[in-house]
C-alpha positions in Angstrom: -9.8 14.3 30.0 -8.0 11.6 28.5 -4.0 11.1 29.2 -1.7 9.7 26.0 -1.0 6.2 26.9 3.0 6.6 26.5 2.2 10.1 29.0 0.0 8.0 31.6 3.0 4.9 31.7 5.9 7.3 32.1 3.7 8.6 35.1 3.4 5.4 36.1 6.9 3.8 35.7 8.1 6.8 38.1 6.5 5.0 41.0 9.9 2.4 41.9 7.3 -0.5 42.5 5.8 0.1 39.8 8.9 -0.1 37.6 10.4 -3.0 39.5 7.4 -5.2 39.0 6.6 -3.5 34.8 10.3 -4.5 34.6 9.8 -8.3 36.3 7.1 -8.5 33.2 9.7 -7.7 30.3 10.8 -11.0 29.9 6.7 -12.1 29.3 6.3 -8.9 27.7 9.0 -9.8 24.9 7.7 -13.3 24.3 4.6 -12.2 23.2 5.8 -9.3 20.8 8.1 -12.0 19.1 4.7 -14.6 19.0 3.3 -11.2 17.1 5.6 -10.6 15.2 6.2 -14.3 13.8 2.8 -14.5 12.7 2.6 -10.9 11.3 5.3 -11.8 9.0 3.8 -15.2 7.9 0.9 -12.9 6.7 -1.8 -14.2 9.1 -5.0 -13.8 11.2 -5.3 -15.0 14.7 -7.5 -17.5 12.9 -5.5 -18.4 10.2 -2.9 -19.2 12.8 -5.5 -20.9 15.0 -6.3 -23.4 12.1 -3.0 -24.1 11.7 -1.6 -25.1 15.2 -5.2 -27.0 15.6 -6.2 -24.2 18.1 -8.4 -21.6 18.7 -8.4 -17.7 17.6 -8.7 -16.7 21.9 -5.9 -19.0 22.7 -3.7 -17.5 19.7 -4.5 -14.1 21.7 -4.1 -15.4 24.9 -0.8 -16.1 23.6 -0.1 -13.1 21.7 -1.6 -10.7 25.0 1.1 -12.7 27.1 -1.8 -13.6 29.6 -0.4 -17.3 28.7 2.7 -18.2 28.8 3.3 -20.8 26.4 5.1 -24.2 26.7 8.0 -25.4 24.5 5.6 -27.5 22.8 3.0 -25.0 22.3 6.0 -22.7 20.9 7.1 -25.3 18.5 3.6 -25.4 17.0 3.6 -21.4 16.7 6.9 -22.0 14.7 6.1 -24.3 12.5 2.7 -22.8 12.1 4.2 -19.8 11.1 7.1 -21.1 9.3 9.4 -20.1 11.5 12.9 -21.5 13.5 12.2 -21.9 17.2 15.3 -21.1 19.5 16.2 -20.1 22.7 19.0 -18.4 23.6 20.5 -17.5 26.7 23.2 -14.8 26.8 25.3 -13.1 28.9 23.5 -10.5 31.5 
């Protein structure tokens, strides 16, 4: 029998270790949606990308899996790759 994923991590995220250490992730987590979505909205492949930064397609999804975390110089490249503004901000908790 096969559990919905959204079912099987609510399960999950009940266990308080669990959620403390899922929740340690977000910040990861949230990096590599954002790599996603930058290059979903310059209209490209992992390879397209790839070719662009002078990478490779598995390091693009390395990148985009958040099993890497990327340096600022790595980052910039993803920007201007994707023809897009590279910032950081920090705000208040």
């Amino acid at each position: 029998m096969t559990i919905p994923f959204e079912k099987l991590k609510a399960r999950l995220l009940a266990n308080p270790k669990v959620k403390v250490e899922y929740d340690a992730l977000a910040p990861e987590f949230e990096i590599a949606a954002e790599l996603v979505r930058a290059r979903q909205r310059a209209g490209l492949s992992q390879s397209e990308l790839a070719a662009r930064m002078g990478t490779s397609q598995s390091t693009v999804a390395r990148l985009e899996s958040g099993q890497t975390l990327p340096s600022t110089k790595t980052l910039l490249r993803f920007a201007k790759a994707t023809g897009s503004k590279f910032q950081i901000r920090l705000s208040a908790a």
